[in-house]
Each structure stands twice: as structure tokens, then as C-alpha cells.
Backbone as XML, in Angstrom:
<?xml version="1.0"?>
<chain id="A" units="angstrom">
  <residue number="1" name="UNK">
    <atom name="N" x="-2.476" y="43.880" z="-23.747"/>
    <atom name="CA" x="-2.368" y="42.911" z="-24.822"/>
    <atom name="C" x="-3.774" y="42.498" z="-25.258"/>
  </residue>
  <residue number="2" name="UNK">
    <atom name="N" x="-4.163" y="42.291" z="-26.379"/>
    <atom name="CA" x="-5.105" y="42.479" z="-26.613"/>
    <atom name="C" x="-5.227" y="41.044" z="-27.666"/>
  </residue>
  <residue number="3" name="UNK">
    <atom name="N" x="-6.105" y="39.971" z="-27.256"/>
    <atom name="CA" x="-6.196" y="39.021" z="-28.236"/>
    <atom name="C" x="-6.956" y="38.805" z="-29.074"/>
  </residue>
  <residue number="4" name="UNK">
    <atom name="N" x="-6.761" y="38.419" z="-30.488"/>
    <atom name="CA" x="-7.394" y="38.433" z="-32.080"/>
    <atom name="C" x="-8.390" y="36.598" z="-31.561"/>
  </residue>
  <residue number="5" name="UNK">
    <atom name="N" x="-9.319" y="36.718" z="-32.215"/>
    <atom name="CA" x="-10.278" y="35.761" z="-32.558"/>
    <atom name="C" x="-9.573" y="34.628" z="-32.309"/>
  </residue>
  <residue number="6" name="UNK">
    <atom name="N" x="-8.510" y="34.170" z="-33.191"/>
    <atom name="CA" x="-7.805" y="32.757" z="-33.169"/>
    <atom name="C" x="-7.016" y="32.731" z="-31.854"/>
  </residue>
  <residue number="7" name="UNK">
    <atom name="N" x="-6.567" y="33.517" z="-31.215"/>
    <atom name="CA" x="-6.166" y="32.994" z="-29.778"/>
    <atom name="C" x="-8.014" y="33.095" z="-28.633"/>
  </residue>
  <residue number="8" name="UNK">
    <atom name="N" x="-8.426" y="33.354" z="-29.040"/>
    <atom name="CA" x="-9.406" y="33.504" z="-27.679"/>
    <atom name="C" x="-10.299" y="32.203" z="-28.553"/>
  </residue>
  <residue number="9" name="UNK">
    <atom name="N" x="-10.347" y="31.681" z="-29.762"/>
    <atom name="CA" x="-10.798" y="30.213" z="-29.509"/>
    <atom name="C" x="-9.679" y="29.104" z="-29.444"/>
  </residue>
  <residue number="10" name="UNK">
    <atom name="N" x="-8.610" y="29.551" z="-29.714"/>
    <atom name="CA" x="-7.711" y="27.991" z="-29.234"/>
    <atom name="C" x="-7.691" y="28.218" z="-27.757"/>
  </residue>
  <residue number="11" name="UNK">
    <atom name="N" x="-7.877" y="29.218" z="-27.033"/>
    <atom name="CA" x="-8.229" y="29.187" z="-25.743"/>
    <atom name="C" x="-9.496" y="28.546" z="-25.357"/>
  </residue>
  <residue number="12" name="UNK">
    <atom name="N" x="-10.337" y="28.817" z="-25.795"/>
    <atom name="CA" x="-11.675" y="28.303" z="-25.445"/>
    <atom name="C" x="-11.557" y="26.846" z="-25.780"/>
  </residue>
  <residue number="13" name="UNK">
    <atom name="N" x="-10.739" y="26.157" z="-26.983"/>
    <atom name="CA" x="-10.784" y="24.550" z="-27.209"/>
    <atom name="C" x="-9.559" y="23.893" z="-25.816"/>
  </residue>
  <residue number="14" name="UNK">
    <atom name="N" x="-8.707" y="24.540" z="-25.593"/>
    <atom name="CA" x="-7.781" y="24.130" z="-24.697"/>
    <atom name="C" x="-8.766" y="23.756" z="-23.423"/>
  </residue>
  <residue number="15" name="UNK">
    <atom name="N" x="-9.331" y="24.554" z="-23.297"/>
    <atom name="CA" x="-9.822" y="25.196" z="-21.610"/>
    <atom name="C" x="-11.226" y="23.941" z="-21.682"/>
  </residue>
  <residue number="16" name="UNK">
    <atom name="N" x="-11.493" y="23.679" z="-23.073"/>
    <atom name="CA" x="-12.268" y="22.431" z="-23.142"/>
    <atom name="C" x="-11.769" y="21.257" z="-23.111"/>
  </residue>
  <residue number="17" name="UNK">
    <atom name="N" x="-10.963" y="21.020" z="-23.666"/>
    <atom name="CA" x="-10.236" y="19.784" z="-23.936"/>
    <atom name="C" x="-9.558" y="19.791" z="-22.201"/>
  </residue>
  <residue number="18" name="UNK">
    <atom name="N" x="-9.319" y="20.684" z="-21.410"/>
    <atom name="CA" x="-9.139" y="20.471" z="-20.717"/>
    <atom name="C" x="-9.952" y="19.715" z="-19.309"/>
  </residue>
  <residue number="19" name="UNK">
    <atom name="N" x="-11.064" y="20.208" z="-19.687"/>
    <atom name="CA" x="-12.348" y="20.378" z="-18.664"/>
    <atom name="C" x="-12.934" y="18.798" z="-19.131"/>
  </residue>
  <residue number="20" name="UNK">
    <atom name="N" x="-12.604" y="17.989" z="-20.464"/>
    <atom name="CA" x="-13.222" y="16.713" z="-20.625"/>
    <atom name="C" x="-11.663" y="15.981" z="-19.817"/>
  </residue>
  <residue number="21" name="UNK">
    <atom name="N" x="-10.592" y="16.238" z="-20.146"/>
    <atom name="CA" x="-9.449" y="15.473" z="-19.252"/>
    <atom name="C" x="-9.601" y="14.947" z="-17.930"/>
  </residue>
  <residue number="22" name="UNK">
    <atom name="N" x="-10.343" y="15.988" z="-17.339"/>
    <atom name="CA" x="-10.680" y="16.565" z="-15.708"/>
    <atom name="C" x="-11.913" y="15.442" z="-15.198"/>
  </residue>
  <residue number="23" name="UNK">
    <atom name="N" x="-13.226" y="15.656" z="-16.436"/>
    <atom name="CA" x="-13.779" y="15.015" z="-16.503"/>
    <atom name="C" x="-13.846" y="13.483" z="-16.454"/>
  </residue>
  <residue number="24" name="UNK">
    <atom name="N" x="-13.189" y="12.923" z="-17.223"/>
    <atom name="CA" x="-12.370" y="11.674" z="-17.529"/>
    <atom name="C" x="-11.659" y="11.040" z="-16.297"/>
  </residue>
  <residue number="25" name="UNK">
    <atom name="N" x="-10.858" y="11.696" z="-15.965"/>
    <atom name="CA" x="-9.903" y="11.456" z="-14.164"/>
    <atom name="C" x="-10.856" y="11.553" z="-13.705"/>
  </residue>
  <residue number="26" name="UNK">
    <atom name="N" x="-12.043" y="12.174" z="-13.015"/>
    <atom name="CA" x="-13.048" y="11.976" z="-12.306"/>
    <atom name="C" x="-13.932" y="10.621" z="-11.974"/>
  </residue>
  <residue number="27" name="UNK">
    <atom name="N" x="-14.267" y="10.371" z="-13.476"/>
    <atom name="CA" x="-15.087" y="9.394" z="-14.182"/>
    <atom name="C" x="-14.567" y="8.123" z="-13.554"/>
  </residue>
  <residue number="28" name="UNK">
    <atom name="N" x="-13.392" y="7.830" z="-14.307"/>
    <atom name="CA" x="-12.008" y="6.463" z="-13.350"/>
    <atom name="C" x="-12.083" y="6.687" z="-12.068"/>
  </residue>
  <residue number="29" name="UNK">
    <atom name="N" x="-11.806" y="7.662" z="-11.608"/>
    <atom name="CA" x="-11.761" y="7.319" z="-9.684"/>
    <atom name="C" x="-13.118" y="6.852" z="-9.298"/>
  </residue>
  <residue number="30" name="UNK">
    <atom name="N" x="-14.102" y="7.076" z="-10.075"/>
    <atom name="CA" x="-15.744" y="7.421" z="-9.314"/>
    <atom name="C" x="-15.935" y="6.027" z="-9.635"/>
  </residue>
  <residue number="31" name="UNK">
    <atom name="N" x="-15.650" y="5.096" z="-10.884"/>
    <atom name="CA" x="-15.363" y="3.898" z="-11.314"/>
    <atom name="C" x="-14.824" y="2.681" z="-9.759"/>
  </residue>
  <residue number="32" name="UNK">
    <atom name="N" x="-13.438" y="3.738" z="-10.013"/>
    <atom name="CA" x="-13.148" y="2.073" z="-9.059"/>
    <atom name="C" x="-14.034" y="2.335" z="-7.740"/>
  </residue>
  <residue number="33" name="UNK">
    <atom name="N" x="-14.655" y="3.485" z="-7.193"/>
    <atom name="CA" x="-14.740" y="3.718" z="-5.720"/>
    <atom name="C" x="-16.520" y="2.568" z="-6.154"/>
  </residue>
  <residue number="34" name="UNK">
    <atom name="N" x="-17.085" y="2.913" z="-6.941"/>
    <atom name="CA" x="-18.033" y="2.064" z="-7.528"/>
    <atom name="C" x="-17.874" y="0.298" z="-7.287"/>
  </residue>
  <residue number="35" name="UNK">
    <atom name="N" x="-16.448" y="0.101" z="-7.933"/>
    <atom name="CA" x="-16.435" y="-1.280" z="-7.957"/>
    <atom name="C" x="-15.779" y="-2.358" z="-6.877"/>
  </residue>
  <residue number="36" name="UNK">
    <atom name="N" x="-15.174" y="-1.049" z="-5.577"/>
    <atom name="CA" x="-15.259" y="-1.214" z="-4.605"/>
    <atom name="C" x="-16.146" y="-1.953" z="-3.862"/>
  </residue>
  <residue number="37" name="UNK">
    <atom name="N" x="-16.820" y="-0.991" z="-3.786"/>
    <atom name="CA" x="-18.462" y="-1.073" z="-3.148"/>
    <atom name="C" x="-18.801" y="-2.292" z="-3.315"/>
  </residue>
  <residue number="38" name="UNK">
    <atom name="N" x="-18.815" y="-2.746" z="-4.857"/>
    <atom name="CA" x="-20.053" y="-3.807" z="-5.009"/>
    <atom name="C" x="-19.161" y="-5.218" z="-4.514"/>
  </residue>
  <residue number="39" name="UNK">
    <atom name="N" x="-17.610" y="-4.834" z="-4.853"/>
    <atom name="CA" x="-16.744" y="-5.931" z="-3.733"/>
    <atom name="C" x="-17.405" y="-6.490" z="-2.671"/>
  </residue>
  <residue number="40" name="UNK">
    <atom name="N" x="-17.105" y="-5.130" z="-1.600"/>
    <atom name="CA" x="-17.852" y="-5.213" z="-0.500"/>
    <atom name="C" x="-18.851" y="-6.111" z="-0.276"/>
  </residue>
  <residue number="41" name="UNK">
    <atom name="N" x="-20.024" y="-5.353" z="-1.152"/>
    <atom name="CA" x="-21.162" y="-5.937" z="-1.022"/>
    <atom name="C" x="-21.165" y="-7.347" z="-1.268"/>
  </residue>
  <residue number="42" name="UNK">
    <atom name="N" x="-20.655" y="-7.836" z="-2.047"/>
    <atom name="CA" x="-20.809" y="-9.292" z="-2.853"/>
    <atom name="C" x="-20.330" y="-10.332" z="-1.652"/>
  </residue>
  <residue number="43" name="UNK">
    <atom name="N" x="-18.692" y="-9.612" z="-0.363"/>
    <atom name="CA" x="-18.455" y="-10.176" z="0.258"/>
    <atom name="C" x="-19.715" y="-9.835" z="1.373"/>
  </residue>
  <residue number="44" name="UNK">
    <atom name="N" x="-19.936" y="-9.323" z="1.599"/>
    <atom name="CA" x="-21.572" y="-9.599" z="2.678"/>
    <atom name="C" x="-22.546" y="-10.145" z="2.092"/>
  </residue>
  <residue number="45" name="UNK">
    <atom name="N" x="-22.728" y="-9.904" z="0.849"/>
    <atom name="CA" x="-23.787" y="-11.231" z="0.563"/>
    <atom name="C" x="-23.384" y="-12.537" z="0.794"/>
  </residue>
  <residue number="46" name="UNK">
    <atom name="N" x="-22.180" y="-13.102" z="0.326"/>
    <atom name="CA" x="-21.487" y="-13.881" z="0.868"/>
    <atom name="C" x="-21.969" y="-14.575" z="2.490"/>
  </residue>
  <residue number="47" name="UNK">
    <atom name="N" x="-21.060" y="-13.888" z="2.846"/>
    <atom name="CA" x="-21.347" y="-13.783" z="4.483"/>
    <atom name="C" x="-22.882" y="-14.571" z="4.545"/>
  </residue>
  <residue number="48" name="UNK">
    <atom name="N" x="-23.735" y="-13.654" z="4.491"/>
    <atom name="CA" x="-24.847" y="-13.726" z="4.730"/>
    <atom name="C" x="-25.279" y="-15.128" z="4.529"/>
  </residue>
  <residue number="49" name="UNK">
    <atom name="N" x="-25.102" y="-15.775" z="3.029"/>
    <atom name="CA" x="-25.852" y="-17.075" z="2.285"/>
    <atom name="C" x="-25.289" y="-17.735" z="2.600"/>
  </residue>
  <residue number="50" name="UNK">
    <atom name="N" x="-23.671" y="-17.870" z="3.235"/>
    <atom name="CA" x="-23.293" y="-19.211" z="4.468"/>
    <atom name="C" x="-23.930" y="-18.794" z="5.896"/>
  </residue>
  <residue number="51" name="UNK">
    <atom name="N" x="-24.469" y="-17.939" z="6.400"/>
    <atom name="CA" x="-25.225" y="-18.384" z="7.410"/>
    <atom name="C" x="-26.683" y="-18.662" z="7.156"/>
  </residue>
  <residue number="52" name="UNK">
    <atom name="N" x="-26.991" y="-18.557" z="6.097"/>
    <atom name="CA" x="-28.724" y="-18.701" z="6.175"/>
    <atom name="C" x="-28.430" y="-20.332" z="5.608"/>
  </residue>
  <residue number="53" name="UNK">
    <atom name="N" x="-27.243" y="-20.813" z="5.141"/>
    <atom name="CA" x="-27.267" y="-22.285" z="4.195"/>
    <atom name="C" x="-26.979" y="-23.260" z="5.965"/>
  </residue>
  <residue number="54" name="UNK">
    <atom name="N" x="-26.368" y="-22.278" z="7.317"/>
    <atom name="CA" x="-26.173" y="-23.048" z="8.550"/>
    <atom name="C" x="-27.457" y="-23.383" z="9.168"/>
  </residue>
  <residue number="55" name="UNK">
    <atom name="N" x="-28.028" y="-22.124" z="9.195"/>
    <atom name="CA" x="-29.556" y="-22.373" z="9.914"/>
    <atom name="C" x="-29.948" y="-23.075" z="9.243"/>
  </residue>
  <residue number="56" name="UNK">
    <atom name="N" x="-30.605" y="-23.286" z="7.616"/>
    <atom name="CA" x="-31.393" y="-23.939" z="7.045"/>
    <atom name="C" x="-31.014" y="-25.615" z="7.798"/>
  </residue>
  <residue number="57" name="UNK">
    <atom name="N" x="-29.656" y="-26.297" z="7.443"/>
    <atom name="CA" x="-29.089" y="-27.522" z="7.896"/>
    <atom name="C" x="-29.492" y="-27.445" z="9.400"/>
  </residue>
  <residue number="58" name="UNK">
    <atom name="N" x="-29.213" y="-26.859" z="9.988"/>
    <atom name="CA" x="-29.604" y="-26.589" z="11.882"/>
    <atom name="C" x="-31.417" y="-27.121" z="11.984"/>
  </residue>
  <residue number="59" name="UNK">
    <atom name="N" x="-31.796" y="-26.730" z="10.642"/>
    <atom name="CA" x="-33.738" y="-26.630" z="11.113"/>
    <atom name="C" x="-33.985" y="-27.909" z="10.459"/>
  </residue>
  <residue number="60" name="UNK">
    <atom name="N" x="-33.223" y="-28.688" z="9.271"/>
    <atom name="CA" x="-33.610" y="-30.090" z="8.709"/>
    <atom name="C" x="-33.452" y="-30.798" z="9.650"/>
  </residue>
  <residue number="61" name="UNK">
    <atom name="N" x="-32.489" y="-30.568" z="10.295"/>
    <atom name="CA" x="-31.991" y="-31.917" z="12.061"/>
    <atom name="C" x="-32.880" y="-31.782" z="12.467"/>
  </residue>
  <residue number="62" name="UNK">
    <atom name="N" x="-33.874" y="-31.096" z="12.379"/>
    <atom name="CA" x="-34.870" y="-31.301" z="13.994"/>
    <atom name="C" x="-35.845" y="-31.815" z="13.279"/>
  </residue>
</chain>
């Protein structure tokens, strides 16, 4: 079988349009795993600036 011009580029736009889809789903997962993270992080910064706000009060007493 042998394909004419107009099937071997609606192939080539499919196989693109496909490859930005792919792209796209990638993009979103890589997103939330991103906004994860900075969750995380924000709760250890957290963490962190109630114990440095304990010591600070711990070192005015003396």
C-alpha cells in the first residue's frame, strides 16, 4: 500500500498533535509533583520559624 502526500502529512499532523497531548499530560503531572514540594517545604519552613520564635523567647528570659 502505498501512501499519496495527503495521508503521509495528516499523519505527520496527527503524530504531532499527538506528541503536544503527551506533552501537555506530562507538563500537569510535573506541575502538581512541583507544587507538592513547595507544600512540603513551606510546612518545614513552618516548623522551623516556631522553633527559632521558642529559642528567641527562651534567650529574652535570661
Amino acid at each position: 500500500m502505498v501512501l499519496g502526500i495527503q495521508e503521509v502529512t495528516l499523519a505527520i499532523i496527527v503524530g504531532t498533535l499527538a506528541a503536544i497531548v503527551y506533552s501537555l499530560r506530562i507538563m500537569v503531572l510535573m506541575e502538581r509533583r512541583i507544587a507538592r514540594i513547595e507544600m512540603h517545604v513551606e510546612n518545614v519552613v513552618g516548623k522551623v520559624m516556631r522553633e527559632e520564635l521558642k529559642i528567641e523567647k527562651k534567650l529574652k528570659k535570661r
